[in-house]
N, C-alpha and C positions, 0 to 999 in steps of 0.2 A: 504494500500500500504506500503511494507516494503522497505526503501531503505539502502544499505549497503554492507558490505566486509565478501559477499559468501567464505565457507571454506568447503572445502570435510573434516568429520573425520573418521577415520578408526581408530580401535579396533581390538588389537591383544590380546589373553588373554593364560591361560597359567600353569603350576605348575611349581614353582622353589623347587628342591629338595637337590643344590647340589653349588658350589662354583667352577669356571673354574678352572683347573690348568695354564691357563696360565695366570691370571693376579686375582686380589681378584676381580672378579667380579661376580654377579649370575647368574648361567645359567637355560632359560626357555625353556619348553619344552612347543610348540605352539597347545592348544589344541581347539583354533576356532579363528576366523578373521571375521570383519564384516564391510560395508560400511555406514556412517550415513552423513542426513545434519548438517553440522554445521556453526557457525557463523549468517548473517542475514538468510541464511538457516534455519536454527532451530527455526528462529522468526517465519518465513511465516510456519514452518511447525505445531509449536504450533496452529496458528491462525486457521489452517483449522480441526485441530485435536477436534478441539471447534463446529467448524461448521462454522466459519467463512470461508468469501472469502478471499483469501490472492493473491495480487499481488506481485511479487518479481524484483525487480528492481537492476540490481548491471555489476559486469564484472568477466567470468570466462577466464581462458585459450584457445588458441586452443589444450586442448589435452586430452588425456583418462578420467582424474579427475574430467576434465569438461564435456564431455559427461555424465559422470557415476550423475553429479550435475543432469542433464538435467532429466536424464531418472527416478532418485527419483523421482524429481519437478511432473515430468509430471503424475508421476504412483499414487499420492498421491492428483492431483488437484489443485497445486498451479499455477499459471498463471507465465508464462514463456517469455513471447514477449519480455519485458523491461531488459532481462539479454545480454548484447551486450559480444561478443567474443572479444578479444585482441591477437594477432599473438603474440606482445611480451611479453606478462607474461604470468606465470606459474599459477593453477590453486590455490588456497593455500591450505593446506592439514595440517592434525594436523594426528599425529597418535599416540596413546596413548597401550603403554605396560600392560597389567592388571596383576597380581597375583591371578589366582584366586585357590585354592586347598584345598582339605579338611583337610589337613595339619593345623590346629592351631598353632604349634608350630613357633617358627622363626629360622633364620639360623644368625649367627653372622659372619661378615665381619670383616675380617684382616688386616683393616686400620686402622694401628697404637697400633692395639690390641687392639683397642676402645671397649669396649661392649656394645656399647651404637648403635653400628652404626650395624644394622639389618636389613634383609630384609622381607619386608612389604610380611604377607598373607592374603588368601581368600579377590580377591575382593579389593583387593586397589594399586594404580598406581602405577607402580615402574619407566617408563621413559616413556618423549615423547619427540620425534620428530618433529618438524616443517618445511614444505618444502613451500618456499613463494615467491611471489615480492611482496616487502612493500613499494617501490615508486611510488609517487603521479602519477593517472593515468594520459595519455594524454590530450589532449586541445579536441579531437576527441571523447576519451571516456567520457568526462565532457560533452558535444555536444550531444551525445545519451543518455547518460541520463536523460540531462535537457529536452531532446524533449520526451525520454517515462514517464517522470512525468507528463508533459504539456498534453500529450495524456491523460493517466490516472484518473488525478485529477479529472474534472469533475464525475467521478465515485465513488468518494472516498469517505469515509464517517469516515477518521483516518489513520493519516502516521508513521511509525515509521522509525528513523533512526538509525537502530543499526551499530553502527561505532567500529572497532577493530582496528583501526591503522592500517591498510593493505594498504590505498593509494586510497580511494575512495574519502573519504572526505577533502575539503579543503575549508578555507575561502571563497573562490568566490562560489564554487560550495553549499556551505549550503548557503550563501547569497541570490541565485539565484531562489534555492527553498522553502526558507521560503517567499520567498515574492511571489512568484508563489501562494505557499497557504493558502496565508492572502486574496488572490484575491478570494480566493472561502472560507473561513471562516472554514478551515477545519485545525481540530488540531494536531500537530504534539509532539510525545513523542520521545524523544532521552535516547538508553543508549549508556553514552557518554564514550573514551576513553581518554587518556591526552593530545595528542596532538592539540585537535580541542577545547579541553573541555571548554575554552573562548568564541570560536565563535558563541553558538550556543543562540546567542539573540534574541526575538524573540518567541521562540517556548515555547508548553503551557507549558510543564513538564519535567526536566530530571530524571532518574532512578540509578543514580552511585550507588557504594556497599561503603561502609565504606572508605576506602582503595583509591579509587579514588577519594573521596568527600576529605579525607584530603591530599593526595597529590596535587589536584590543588590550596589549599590552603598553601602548604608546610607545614603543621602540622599534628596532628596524633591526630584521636578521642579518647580520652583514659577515659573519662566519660560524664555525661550529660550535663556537662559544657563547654566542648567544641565540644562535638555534636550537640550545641545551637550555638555556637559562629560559627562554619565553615557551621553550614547548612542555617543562614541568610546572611550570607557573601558571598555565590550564589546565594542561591533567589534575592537578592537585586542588586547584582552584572549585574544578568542576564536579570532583572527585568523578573524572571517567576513568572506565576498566580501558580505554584504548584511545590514544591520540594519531592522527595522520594528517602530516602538513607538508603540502602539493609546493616545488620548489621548480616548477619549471623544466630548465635546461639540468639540475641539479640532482633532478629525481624525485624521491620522496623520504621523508624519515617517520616512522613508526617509533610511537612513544606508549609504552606498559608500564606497570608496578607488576612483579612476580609475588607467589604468595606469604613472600615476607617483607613487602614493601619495598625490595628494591626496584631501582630503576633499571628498566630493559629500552636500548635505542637502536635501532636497527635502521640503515642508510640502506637505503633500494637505489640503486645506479637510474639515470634515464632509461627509455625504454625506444626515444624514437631516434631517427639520424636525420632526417630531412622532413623540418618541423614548419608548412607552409601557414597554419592557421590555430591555436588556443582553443578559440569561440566553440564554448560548450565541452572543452576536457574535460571540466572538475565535473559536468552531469556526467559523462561517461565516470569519470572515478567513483564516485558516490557507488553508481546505481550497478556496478561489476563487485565493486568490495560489498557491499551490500547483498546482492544474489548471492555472492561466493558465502557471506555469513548464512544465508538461508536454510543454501546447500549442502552445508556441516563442515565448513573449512574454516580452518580459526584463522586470528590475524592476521598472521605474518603471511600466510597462504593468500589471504583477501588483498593485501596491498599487493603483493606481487602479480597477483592477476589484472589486479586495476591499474597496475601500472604498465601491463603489456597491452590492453588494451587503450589508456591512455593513450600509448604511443601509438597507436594505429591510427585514432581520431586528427590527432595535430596535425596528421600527414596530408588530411584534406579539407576543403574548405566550407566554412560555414560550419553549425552544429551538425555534425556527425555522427554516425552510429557505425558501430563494429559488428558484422552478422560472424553469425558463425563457424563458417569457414575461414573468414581471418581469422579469429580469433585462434581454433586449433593450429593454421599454419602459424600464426605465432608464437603461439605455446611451444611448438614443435622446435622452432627454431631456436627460441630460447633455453631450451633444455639444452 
């Protein structure tokens, strides 16, 4: 069961050849457009892309963006009941600009007469757009959700709450459902964003990327010394049984206590070698080390798998999913 803040993305892609006359800005010429799930979207859509069942839990719009969520969900298998509609917000939507052309070269912008400042080719983002409500949803919408969890859980066999700061999650409402799923002994992985990023005590695992793990600490990972110091300083904080924090080009590290409180830290190498796009790794990691906990594999077993699938995702553009055929030739090969 994934619970969290559904985002429509859209993909507009493109050649820039040329520089507006009316302002220094690049002009694209639009040579496809495409609809994708994104946000806790992208989690349940990984999940089934595996072969798992994915329940999706969350709030869209009443309006086009939100239907267009539905008609994905539905066309791909993912369980749709626990998405409740809202009259008053807007569905959230991310739309991202692409450069893609066979163009190698770059175009230099005349800001300032900078040569430094260029516009990006083939294949990498030039802007994006966000169209959103990011306040906290109703007492009504917190009400349906706690009852399609309630309904659910009995079913479950692993929750994810992927939180983007969009207004889904709030203190009472993670309160409400971690204690729901202590009642039935089912484990819940969060990738957590900063506003909640305290509350979520409690639950087995979070998944933060670098970047989020030292922001809620207000300091910044800048080697293993303080990748040590801010990753026990949540574990401990949160008291979770499992820490995992996403470090990019750097891999991942896996943060335990064993059962006499020592500290267990375990460095996972990268997994990819030609890294064209990010957008939506950390939903692939979530929602692999998550099935992998489903599936009877502990920890260490869950990051390792979610980091060979990470690295499949980066490899391509946009939010991504790994089917299963990569996945075993990866596995394969990394043995």
């Amino acid at each position: 069961m994934i619970v969290g803040d559904i985002i429509l993305d859209e993909y507009i892609w493109g050649d820039v050849n040329r520089i507006s006359p009316e302002a220094p800005v690049p002009v694209i010429e639009i040579c496809g457009e495409r609809l994708g799930c994104g946000g806790a979207a992208n989690v349940a859509q990984n999940i089934v892309s595996l072969g798992g069942k994915a329940e999706l839990i969350g709030i869209v719009g009443k309006d086009r963006d939100g239907e267009q969520i539905f008609q994905m969900l539905n066309s791909i298998g993912v369980g749709t009941a626990g998405i409740c509609v809202d009259v008053l917000r807007h569905t959230s939507k991310k739309t991202r600009v692409i450069v893609q052309s066979d163009n190698t070269d770059t175009i230099q912008l005349p800001y300032n007469n900078n040569p430094d400042d260029e516009v990006p080719h083939h294949g990498q983002h030039l802007l994006r757009i966000d169209r959103e409500t990011k306040h906290e949803i109703s007492g009504l919408g917190r009400t349906a959700i706690t009852n399609a969890f309630r309904t659910q859980i009995p079913h479950t066999d692993a929750i994810i709450f992927a939180d983007y700061d969009k207004g889904v999650f709030s203190s009472k409402l993670i309160n409400d459902l971690v204690n729901l799923a202590k009642v039935f002994s089912v484990p819940i992985v969060v990738d957590p964003k900063h506003d909640n990023f305290w509350h979520y005590k409690g639950v087995t695992a979070l998944t933060p990327n670098h970047k989020e793990a030292g922001d809620a600490i207000q300091n910044e990972i800048t080697d293993e010394s303080s990748l040590i110091e801010i990753g026990v300083n949540i574990l401990d904080r949160l008291s979770l049984p499992t820490l995992l924090i996403t470090r990019e080009e750097k891999g991942m590290s896996l943060f335990q206590r064993d059962s006499n409180g020592d500290l267990q830290v375990e460095h996972i190498p990268p997994q990819a070698t030609d890294v064209i796009d990010v957008t939506g790794a950390g939903d692939t990691v979530v929602s692999v080390f998550t099935l992998a906990l489903a599936a009877g594999a502990d920890f260490y077993k869950a990051a390792i798998l979610s980091s060979i699938a990470g690295g499949i995702v980066v490899c391509k553009m946009g939010c991504a999913n790994v089917t299963s055929d990569e996945f075993h030739a990866a596995i394969e090969k990394w043995k």
